[in-house]
C-alpha positions as CSV (number, residue, x, y, z in Angstrom):
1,X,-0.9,36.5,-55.4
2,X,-3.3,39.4,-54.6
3,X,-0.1,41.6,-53.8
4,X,1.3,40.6,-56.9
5,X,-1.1,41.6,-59.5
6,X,-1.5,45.1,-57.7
7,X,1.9,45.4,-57.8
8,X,1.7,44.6,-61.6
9,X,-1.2,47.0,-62.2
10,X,0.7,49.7,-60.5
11,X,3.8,49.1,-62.8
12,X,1.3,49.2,-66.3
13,X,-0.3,52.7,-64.9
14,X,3.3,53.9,-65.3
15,X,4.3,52.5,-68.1
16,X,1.5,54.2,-70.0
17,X,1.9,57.4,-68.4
18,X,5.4,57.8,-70.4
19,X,7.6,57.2,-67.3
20,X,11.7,56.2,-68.5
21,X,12.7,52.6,-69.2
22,X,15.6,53.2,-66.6
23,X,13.2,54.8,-63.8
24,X,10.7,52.4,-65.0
25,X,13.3,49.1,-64.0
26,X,14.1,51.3,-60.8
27,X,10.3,50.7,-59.5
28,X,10.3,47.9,-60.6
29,X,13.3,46.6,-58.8
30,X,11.7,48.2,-55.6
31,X,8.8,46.5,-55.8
32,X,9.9,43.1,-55.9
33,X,12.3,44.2,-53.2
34,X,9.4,45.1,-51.0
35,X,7.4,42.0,-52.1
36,X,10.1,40.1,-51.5
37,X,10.2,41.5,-47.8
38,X,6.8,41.3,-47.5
39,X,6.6,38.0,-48.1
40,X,9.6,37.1,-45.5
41,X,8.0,39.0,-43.0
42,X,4.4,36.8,-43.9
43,X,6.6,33.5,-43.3
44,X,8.2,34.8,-40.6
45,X,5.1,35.5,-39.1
46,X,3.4,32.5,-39.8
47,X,6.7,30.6,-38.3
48,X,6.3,32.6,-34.7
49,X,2.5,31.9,-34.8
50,X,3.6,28.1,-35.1
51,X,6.0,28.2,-32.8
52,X,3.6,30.1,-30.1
53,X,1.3,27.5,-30.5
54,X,3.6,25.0,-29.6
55,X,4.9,26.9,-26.4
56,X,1.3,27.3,-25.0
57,X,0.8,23.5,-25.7
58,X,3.6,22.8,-23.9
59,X,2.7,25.2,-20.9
60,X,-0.9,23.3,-21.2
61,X,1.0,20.1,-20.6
62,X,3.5,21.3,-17.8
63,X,0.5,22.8,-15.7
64,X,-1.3,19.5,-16.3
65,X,2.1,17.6,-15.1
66,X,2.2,20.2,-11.6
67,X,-1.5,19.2,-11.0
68,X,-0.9,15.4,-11.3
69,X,2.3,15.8,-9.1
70,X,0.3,17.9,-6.4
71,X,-2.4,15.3,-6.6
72,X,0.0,12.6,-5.6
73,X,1.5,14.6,-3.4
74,X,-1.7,15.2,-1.7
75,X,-2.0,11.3,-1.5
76,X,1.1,10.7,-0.3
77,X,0.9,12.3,2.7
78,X,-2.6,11.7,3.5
79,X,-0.9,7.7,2.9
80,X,1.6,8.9,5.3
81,X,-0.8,10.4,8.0
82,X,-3.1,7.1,7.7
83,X,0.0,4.8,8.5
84,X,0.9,7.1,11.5
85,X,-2.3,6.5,13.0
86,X,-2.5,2.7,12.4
87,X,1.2,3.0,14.3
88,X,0.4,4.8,16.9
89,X,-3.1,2.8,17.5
90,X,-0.9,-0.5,17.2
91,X,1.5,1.0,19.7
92,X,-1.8,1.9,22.2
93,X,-2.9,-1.7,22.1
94,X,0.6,-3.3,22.5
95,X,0.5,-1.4,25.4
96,X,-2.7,-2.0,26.4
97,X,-2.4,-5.8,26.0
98,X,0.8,-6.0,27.9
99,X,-0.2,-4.5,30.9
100,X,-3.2,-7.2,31.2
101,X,-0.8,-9.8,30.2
102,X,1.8,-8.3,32.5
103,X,2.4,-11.7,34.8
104,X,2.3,-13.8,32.2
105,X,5.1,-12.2,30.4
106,X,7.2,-11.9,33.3
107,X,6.8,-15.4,34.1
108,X,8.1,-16.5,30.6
109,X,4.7,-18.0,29.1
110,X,3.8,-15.1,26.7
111,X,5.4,-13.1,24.4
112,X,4.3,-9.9,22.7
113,X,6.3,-8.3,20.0
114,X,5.2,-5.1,17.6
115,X,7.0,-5.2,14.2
116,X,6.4,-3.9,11.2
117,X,2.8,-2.9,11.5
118,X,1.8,-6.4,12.8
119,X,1.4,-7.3,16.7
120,X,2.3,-11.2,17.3
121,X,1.1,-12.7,20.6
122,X,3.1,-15.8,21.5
123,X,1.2,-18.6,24.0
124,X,2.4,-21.6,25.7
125,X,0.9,-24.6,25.2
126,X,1.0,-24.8,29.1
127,X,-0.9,-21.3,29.5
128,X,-4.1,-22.8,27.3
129,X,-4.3,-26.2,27.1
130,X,-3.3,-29.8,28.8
131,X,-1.2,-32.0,27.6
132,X,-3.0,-33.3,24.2
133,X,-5.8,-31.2,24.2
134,X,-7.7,-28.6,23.2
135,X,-9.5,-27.8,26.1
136,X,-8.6,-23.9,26.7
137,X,-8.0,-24.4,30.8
138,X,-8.7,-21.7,33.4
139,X,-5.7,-20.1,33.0
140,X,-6.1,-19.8,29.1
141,X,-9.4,-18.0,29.2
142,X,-8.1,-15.2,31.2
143,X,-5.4,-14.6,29.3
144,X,-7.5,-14.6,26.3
145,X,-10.0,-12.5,27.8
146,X,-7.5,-9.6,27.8
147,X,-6.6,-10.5,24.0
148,X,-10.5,-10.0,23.6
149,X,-10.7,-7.0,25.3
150,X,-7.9,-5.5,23.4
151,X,-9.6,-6.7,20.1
152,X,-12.8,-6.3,20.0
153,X,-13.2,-2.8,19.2
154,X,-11.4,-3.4,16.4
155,X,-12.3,-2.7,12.5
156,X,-10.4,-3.5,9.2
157,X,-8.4,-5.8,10.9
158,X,-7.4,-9.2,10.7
159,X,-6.2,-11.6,13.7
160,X,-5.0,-15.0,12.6
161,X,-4.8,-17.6,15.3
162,X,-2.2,-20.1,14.2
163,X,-1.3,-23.8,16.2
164,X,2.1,-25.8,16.7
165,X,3.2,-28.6,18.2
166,X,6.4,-30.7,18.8
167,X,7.7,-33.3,16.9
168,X,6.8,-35.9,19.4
169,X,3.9,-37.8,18.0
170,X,0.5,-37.9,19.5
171,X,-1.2,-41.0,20.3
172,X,-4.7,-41.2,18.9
173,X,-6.0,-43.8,21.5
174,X,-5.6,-41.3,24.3
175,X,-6.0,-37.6,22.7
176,X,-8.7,-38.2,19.8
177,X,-6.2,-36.6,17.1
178,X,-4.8,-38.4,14.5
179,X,-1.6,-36.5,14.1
180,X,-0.3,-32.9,15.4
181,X,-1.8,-31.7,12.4
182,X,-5.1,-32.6,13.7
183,X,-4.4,-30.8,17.1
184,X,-2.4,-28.2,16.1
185,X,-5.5,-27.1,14.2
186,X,-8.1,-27.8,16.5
187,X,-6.4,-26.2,18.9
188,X,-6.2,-22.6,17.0
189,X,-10.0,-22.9,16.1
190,X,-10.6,-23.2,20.0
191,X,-9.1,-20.1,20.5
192,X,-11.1,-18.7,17.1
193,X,-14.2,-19.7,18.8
194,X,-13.5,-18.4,22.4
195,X,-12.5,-15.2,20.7
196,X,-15.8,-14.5,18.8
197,X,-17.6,-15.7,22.5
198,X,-15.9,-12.6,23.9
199,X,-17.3,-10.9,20.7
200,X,-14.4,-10.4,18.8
201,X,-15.8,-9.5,15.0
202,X,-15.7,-13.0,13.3
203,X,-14.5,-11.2,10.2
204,X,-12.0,-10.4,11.4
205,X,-10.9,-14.1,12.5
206,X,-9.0,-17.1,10.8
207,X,-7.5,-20.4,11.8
208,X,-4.6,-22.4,10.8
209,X,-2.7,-25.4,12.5
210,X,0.6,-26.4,11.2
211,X,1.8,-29.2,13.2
212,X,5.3,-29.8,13.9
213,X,7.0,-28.0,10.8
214,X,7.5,-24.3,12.2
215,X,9.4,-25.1,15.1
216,X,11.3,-22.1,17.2
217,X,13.3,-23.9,18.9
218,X,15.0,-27.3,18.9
219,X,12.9,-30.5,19.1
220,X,16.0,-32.4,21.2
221,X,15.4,-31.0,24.5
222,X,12.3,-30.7,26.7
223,X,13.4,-27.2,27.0
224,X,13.3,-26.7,22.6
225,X,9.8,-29.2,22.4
226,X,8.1,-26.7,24.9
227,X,8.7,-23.7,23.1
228,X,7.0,-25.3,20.3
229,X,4.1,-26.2,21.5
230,X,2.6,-22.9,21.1
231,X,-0.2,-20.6,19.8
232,X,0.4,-17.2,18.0
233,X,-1.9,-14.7,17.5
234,X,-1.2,-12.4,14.5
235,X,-2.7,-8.8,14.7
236,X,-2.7,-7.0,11.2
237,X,-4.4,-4.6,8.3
238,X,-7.0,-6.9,6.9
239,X,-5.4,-5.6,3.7
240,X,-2.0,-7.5,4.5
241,X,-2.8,-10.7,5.1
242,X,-3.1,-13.3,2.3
């Protein structure tokens, strides 16, 4: 509006100065050519200052997105590096325990398998306890005593010490346990206890007894009912186990 009226001021100085219609119409013409321009140019400009603003925005938000990703990044791999170390520690004490448990294995009575970031410890009935009982025998509490040793240096770990049984009922009269619930359970909180005796952390320890109902083998041999009469002995993250 500014550029107008000067424009229009301009124009009356040479209208009173006796300047020709024609040349008169010709400045004129001019003029609101060149105001005409200048305007385009101001909206023109305007329009790239817009649009600048909007590319640095978006560069604002791009570098924002390469942080985030190099953050997660960053956590990803120290994820990755924390899981190789919990494998290759696993892997140390698999190791470990089966050289203790060496004879035992051979002979058929334990079992020690590493999956999956878990280490599972599979007992006979016959290596622990007699028939009916939960009396950890001689035997037993050497075999557990190398579990101990493997475990008790342990931290941020859980070790759940789980009991089965046959299917073949037990008789109340002569074991004290109403059903193989009773003594699947009792016997996996023997093995609890003995554990935190050969101060493995009791944190770290849980019982459960499940009877008859998570058999391994078949229940219609002596052969199948052996196999599961058993004790396992799961070794995992605290973080994985519900």
């Amino acid at each position: 509006m500014k550029r107008s009226l000067q424009v229009a001021a301009g124009l009356a100085l040479l209208v009173g100065c006796g300047i020709p219609k024609e040349k008169y119409d010709a400045q004129v013409a001019d003029a609101n050519k060149y105001l005409k321009q200048y305007q385009d140019e101001s909206a023109k400009s305007a329009d790239l200052e817009k649009k600048l603003a909007g590319a640095q925005q978006q560069l604002a938000d791009a570098n924002k997105q390469i942080d985030n990703y190099k953050a997660q990044l960053a956590e990803t791999s120290q994820a990755k590096e924390r899981l190789e170390q919990e494998k290759r520690a696993m892997q140390s004490q698999y190791e470990q325990l089966t050289a203790g448990l060496k004879s035992q294995i051979e002979a058929g009575n334990i079992q020690v398998e590493n999956l999956k970031g878990k280490m599972l410890v599979r007992m006979s009935e016959k290596v622990l306890f007699p028939s009916g009982s939960a009396n950890i025998n001689k035997e037993g509490r050497a075999a557990l005593d190398q579990i101990a040793s493997s475990f008790k240096t342990l931290t941020g770990k859980s070790v759940v010490v789980s009991g089965f049984t046959d299917n073949v009922p037990v008789n109340p009269k002569t074991t004290g346990y109403a059903s193989n619930w009773e003594l699947s359970t009792a016997r996996a909180l023997a093995v609890v206890k003995y554990l935190q005796s050969k101060d493995v952390d009791p944190k770290m320890l849980g019982a459960a007894g499940f009877g008859e109902y998570h058999p391994v083998a078949t229940n219609d041999t002596p052969e199948g009912r052996q196999q599961n009469r058993r004790i396992e002995i799961v070794l995992a993250p605290a973080e994985t186990v519900q």
